[in-house]
C-alpha positions in Angstrom: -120.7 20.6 32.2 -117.3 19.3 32.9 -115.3 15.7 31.7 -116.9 15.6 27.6 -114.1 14.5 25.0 -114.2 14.0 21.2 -113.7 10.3 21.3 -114.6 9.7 17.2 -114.1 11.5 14.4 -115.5 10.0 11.1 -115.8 11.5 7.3 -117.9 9.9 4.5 -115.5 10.9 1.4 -118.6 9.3 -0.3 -122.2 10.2 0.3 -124.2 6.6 1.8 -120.2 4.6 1.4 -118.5 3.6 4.4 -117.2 6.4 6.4 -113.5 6.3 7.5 -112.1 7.0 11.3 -109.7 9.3 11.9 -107.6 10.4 14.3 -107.5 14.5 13.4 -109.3 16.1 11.1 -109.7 19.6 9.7 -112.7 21.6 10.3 -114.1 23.6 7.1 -117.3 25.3 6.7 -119.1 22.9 4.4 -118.2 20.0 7.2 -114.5 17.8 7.7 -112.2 18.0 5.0 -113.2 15.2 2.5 -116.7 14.7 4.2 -119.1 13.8 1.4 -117.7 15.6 -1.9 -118.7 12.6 -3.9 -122.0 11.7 -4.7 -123.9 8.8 -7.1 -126.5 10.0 -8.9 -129.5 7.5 -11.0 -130.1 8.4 -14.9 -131.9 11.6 -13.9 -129.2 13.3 -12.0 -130.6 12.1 -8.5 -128.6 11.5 -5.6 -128.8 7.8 -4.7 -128.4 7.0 -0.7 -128.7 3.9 1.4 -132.2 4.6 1.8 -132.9 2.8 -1.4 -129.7 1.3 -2.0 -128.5 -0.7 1.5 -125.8 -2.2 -0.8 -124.1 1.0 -0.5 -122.7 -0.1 2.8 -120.6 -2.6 1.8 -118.5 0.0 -0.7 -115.3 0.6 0.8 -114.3 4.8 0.2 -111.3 6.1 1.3 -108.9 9.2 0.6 -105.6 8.7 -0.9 -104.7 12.8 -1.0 -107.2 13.6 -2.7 -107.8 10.9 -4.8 -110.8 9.0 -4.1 -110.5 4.9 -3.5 -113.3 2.6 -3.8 -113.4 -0.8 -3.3 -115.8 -4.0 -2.8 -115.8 -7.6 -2.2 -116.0 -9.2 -6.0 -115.4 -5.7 -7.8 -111.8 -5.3 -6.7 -110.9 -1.5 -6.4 -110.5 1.7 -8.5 -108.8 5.4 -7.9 -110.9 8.1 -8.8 -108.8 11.9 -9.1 -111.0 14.5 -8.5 -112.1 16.1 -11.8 -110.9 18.9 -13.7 -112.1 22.3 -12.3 -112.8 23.3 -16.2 -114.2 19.5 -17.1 -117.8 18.9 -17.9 -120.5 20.3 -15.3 -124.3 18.8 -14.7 -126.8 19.7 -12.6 -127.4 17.0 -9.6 -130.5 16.6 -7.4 -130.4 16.1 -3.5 -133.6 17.0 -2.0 -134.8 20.3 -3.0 -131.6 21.4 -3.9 -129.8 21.5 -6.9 -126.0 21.6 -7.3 -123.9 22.2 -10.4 -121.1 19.3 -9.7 -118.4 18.1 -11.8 -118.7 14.6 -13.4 -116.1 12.2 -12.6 -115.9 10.0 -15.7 -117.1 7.2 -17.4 -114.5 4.6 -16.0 -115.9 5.1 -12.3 -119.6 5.6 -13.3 -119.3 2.1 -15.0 -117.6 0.6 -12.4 -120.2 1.5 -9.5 -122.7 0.8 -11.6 -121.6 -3.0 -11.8 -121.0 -2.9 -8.2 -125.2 -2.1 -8.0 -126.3 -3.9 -10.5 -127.8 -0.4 -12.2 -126.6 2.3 -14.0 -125.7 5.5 -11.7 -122.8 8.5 -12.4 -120.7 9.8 -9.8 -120.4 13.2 -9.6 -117.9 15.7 -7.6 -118.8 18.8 -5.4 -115.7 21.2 -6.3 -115.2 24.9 -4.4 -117.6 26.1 -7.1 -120.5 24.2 -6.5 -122.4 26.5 -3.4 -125.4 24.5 -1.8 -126.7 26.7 1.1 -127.7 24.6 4.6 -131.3 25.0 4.9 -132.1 26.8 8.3 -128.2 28.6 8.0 -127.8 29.6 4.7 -124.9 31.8 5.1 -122.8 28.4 5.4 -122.2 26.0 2.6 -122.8 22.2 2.9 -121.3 19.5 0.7 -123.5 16.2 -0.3 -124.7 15.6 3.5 -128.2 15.7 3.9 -128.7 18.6 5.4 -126.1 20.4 7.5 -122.1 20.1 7.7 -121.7 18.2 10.5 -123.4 15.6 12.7 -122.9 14.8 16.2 -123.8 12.2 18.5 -123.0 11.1 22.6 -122.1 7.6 23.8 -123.9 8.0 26.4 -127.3 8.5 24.5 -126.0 5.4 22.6 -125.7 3.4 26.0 -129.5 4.5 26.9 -130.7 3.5 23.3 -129.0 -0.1 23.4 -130.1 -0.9 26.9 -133.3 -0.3 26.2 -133.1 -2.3 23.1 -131.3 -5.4 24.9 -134.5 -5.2 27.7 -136.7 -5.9 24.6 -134.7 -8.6 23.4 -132.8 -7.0 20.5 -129.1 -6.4 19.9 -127.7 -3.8 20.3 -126.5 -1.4 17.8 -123.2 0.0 16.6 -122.4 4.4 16.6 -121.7 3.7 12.6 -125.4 3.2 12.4 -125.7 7.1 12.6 -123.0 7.9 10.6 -121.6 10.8 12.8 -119.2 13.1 11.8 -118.3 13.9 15.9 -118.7 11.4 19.0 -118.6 13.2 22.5 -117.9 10.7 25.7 -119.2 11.9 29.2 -122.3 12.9 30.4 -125.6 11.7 31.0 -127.9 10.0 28.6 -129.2 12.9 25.9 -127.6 15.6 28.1 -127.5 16.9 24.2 -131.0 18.2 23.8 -130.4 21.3 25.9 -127.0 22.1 24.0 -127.2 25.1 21.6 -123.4 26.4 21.4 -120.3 24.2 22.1 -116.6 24.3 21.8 -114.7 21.3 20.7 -110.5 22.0 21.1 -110.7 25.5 19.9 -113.6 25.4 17.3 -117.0 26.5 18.0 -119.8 24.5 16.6 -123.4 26.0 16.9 -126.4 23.8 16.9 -129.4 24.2 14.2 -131.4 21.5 15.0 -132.0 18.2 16.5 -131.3 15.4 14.1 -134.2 13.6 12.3 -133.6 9.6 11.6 -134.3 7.5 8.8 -134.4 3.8 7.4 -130.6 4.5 7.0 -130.2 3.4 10.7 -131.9 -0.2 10.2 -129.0 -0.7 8.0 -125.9 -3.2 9.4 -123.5 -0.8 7.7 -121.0 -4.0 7.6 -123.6 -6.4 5.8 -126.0 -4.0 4.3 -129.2 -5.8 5.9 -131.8 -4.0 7.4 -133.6 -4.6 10.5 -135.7 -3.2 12.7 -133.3 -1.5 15.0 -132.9 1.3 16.0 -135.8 3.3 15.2 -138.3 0.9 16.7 -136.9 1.5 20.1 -136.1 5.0 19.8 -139.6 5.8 18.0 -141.2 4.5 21.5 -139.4 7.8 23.6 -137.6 10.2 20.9 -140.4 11.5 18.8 -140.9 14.8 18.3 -143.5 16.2 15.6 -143.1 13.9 12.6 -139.3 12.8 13.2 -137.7 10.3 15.7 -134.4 12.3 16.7 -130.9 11.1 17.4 -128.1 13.3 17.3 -127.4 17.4 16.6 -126.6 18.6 13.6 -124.5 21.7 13.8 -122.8 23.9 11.7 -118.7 25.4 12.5 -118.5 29.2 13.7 -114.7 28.8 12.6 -111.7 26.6 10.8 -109.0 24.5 12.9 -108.4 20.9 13.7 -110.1 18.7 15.9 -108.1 15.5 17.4 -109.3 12.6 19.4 -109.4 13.4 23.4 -109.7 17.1 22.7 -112.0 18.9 25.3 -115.9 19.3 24.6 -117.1 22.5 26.6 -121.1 23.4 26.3 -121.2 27.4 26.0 -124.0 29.8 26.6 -126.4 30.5 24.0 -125.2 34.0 23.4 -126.9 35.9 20.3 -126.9 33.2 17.8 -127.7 30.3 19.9 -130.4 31.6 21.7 -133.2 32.5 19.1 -133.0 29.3 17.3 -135.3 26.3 17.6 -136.2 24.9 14.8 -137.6 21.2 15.7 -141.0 22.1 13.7 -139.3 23.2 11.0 -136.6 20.3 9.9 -137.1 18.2 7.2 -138.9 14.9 7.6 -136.6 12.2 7.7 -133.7 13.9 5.6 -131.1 14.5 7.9 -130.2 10.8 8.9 -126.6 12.0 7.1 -126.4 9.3 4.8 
């Protein structure tokens, strides 16, 4: 397959925030450099997400170095280093797993939680915290749901918003997915037969399709939720118990990607081939909130 570009690249320097578009980025095992490495968590050390907290869409988070910025309409904006390697350490919950993460401080933990109107913590994923990916545990993941990167095609997004439109929605925005990688070219969920690919000169191999969640109804401008997309895309992407949108892959090597780079599809080859794992993903946990 000939004429695919990267034409978005997008990291999410904190899990469920608003995610940031860049022009290059570096590739790294646990997903793009500053890709979810912050994380809220409630009272009990549990991550908190835009499943239960749409709000989170309207927080602004950005990466000044590697300081984290965070700002909101009526909360104005604070700076948040990255902690100490030898500061305090607690045990965090996201899905079944559980990571030892470095806290970030009282300052920011009280200033999110006025922003939500709850108390929450915010808590950093340092070199030393390891979280295997489920279905590839030989490769490290930060606080993404499941797997280091995501990646979605424009042209799948065309297909899904047309036939949205003919029902007499509106159609929906790429940040509703939250991708880490957009490909152009190609026909309508060409995707689904993809298991190795080269993007610039970094091989990505795909683990599984991606399944969606309520994090897609969400207007990641407003923070309302709707209907859309998942009523649309429940009618003819359902497979098993998910509704899937999207790969998510993990990186076979380090390097930078930059927008317009070259997307090539490769042959399975050893790894590729043997894996299929749609029976086997977790039920609506790898929306990459």
């Amino acid at each position: 397959m000939s004429g695919l570009t990267l034409s978005g690249l997008c990291v999410y320097p904190l899990k469920s925030a608003r995610g940031c578009a860049l022009t290059a980025a570096e590739v790294r095992m646990r997903g793009l450099r500053g890709d979810r490495r912050w994380q809220l968590v409630d009272a009990d050390g549990r991550f908190v997400s835009q499943r239960s907290h749409p709000r989170l869409a309207r927080l602004a988070a950005h990466l000044d170095g590697e300081v984290l910025r965070l700002s909101a309409d009526g909360c104005g904006e604070i700076r948040v280093p990255p902690p100490d390697p030898g500061g305090p350490r607690t045990t965090v919950e996201i899905w079944q797993d559980q990571v030892d993460a470095l806290t970030a401080g009282a300052d920011a933990g009280a200033w999110l939680s006025r922003f939500l109107g709850e108390p929450v913590g915010l808590v950093f994923m340092d070199a030393a915290a390891r979280r295997p990916a489920r279905l590839a545990p030989e490769v490290a993941v930060s606080f993404a749901d499941g797997y280091p990167y995501l990646l979605a095609c424009e042209s799948s997004l065309a297909d899904l918003n047309a036939r949205i439109v003919a029902n007499g929605g509106e159609a929906v925005g790429m940040d509703r997915f939250r991708p880490n990688l957009v490909v152009r070219g190609g026909d309508a969920f060409d995707e689904d037969r993809w298991r190795r690919l080269r993007i610039g000169a970094v091989t990505f191999e795909v683990i599984k399709p991606c399944a969606r969640c309520v994090v897609t109804t969400t207007d990641q401008a407003t923070g309302e939720r709707g209907h859309e997309p998942l009523r649309t895309l429940a009618a003819y992407r359902r497979r098993g118990e998910g509704v899937d949108f999207g790969l998510n892959l993990v990186a076979r090597g380090e390097g930078v990607l930059r927008l317009g780079d070259a997307v090539a599809i490769l042959p399975c080859g050893d790894r590729g081939a043997g894996r299929n794992h749609r029976s086997l993903r977790r039920p609506s946990s790898c929306a990459r909130s």
